[in-house]
C-alpha positions as CSV (number, residue, x, y, z in Angstrom):
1,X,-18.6,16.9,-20.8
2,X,-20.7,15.0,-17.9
3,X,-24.3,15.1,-18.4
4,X,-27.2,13.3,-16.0
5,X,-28.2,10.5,-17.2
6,X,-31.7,10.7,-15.8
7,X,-31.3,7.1,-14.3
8,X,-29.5,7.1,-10.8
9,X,-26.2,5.0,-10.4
10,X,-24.7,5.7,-13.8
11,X,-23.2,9.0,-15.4
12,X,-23.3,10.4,-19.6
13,X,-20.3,11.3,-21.1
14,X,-18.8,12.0,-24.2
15,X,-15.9,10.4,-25.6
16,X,-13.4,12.5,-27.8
17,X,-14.9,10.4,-30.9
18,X,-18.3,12.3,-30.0
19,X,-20.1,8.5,-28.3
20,X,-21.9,8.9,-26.0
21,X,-21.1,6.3,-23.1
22,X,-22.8,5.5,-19.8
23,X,-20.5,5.1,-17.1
24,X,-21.9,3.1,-14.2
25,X,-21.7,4.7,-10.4
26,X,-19.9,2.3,-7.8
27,X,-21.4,2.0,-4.7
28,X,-18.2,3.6,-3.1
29,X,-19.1,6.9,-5.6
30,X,-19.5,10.2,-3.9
31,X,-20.0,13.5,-5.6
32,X,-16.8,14.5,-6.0
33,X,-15.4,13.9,-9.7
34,X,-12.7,14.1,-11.9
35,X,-12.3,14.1,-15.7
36,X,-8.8,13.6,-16.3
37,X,-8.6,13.8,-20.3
38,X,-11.3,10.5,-21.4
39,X,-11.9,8.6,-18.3
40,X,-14.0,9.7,-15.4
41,X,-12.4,9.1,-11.9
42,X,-14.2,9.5,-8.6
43,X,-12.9,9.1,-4.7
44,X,-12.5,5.7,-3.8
45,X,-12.9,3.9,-0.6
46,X,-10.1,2.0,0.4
47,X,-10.0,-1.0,3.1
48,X,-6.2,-0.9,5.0
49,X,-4.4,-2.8,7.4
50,X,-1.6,-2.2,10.0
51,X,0.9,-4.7,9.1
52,X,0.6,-7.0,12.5
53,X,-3.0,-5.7,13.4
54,X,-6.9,-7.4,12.8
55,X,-8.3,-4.3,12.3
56,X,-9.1,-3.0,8.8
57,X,-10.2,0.5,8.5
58,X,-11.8,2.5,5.6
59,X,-9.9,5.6,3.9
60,X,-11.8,7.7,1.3
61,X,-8.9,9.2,-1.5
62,X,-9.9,12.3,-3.5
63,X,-9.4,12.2,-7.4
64,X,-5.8,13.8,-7.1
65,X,-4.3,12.3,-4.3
66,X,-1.1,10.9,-4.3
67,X,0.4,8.3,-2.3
68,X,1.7,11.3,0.0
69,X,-1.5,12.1,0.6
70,X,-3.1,8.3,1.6
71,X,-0.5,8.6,4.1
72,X,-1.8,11.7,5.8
73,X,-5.3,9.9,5.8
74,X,-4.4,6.8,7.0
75,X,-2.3,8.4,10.2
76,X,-5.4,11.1,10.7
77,X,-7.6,8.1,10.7
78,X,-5.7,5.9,13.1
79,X,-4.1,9.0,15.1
80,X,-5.7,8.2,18.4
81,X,-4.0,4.4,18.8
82,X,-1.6,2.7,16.4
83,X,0.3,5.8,14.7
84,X,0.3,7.8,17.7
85,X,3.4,9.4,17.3
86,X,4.1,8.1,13.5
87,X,5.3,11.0,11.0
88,X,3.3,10.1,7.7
89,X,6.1,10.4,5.5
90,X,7.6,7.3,7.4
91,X,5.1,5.0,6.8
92,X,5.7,2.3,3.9
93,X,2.4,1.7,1.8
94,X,2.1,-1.5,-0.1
95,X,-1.2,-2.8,-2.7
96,X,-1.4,-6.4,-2.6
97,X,-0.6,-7.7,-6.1
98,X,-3.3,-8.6,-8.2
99,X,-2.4,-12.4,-8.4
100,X,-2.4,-13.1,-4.4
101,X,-5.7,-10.9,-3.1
102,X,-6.1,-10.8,1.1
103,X,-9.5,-11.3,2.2
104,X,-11.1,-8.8,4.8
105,X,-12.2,-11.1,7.1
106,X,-11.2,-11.0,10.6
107,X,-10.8,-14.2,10.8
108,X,-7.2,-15.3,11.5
109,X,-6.0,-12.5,9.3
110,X,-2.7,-11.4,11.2
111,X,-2.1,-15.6,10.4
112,X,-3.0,-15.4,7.2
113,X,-0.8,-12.4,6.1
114,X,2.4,-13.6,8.0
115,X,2.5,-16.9,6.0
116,X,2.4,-15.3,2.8
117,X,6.1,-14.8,4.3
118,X,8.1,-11.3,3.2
119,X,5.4,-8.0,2.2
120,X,7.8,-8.2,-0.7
121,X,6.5,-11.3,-2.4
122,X,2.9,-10.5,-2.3
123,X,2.8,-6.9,-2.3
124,X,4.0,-4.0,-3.9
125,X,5.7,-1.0,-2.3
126,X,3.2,2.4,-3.3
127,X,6.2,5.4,-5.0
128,X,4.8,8.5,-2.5
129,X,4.9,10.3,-5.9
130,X,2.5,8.4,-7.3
131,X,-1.5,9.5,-7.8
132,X,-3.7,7.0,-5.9
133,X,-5.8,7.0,-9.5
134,X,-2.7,5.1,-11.0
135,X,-2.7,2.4,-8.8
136,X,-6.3,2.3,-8.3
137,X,-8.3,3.7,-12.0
138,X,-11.6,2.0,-10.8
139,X,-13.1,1.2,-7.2
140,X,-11.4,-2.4,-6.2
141,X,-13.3,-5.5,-4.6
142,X,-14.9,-4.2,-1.7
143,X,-14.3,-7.7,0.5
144,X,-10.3,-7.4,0.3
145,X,-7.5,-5.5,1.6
146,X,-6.5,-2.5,-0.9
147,X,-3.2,-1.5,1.7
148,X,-1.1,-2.7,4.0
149,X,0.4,0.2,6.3
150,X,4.4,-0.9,7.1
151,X,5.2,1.1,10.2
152,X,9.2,1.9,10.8
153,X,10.6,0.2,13.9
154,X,10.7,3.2,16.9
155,X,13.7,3.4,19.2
156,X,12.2,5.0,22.3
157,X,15.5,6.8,23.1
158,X,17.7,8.7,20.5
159,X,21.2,6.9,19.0
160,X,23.5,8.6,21.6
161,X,21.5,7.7,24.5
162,X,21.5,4.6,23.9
163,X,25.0,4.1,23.4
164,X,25.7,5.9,26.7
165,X,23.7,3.0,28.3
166,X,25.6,0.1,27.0
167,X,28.5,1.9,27.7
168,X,28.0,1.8,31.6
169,X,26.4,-1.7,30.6
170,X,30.0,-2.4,30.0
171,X,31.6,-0.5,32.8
172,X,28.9,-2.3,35.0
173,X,29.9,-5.6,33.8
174,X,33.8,-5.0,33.7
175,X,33.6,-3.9,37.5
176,X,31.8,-7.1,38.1
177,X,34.1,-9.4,36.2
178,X,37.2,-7.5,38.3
179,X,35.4,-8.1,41.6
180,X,35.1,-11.7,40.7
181,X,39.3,-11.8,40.7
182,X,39.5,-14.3,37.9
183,X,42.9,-14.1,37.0
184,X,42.8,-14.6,33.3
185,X,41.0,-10.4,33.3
186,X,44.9,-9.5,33.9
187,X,46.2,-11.6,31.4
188,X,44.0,-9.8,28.5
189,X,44.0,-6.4,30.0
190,X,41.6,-5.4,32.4
């Protein structure tokens, strides 16, 4: 049950022991909530960050979104420049751990992030499956990174294509090393 508490920025509900408890709105609440057996949940505002980029960007998670989902935000919010012509489903998703928070700031934060060394150490990898509201149960720090966006390597040509070209690669060179008449090319074949 979610009653008005009369007051703005907090929110009545009852507990299954019959308490009432106030629950205090976040800055980041907006009017969409969820009341997922005891505990209220509302959207959350998340900062993220292109791994190798200075830009951190806001995305807004709904109460039953799953990691899937935070994918498909992130590339509609970034569609126009960095994940162009990125499939969501590709792109890895990692929460800085608790112990080793990045800080927002511009400031030298490409830097800052590659000398923590490998995502792996100071992050952890987000399971698609996953709701965001199990990662995230109340609104985190606003003045810090909440994701890092990993985006897969692109090859600009398709596997067979590009074995065709270092193929004639090969040719080219083999003509050129043949042309060159050093005698030792007869000796191993060529």
């Amino acid at each position: 049950m979610i009653a008005s508490s009369g007051s703005v920025g907090s929110v009545l509900t009852v507990s299954p022991d019959g308490l009432l408890i106030a629950i205090p709105e976040t800055r980041y609440a907006h009017s969409v909530q969820c009341s997922h057996a005891t505990t209220m949940l509302t959207t959350l505002r998340l900062k993220c960050l292109i791994e190798g980029e200075d830009i951190v960007f806001p995305v807004t998670a709904g109460c039953d979104d799953e990691v899937s989902d935070l994918k498909e935000l992130i590339r509609s919010e970034r569609a126009l420049d960095s994940l162009k012509d990125i499939d969501p489903h590709t792109l890895e998703l990692w929460k800085p751990k608790d112990s080793n928070p990045i800080a927002a700031e511009r400031n030298n934060l490409v830097e800052r992030i590659v000398l923590l060394g490998d995502i792996s150490t100071f992050a952890d990898e987000l399971d698609p499956s996953e709701t965001v509201f199990s990662i995230f149960p109340t609104q985190p720090p606003r003045g810090y990174i909440h994701i890092i966006v990993k985006v897969p390597h692109i090859n600009l040509f398709p596997p067979h294509v590009l074995l065709i070209s270092s193929l004639s690669r090969l040719r080219i060179l083999r003509a050129t090393l043949i042309s060159s008449h050093i005698p030792w090319l007869s000796f191993i074949g060529y």
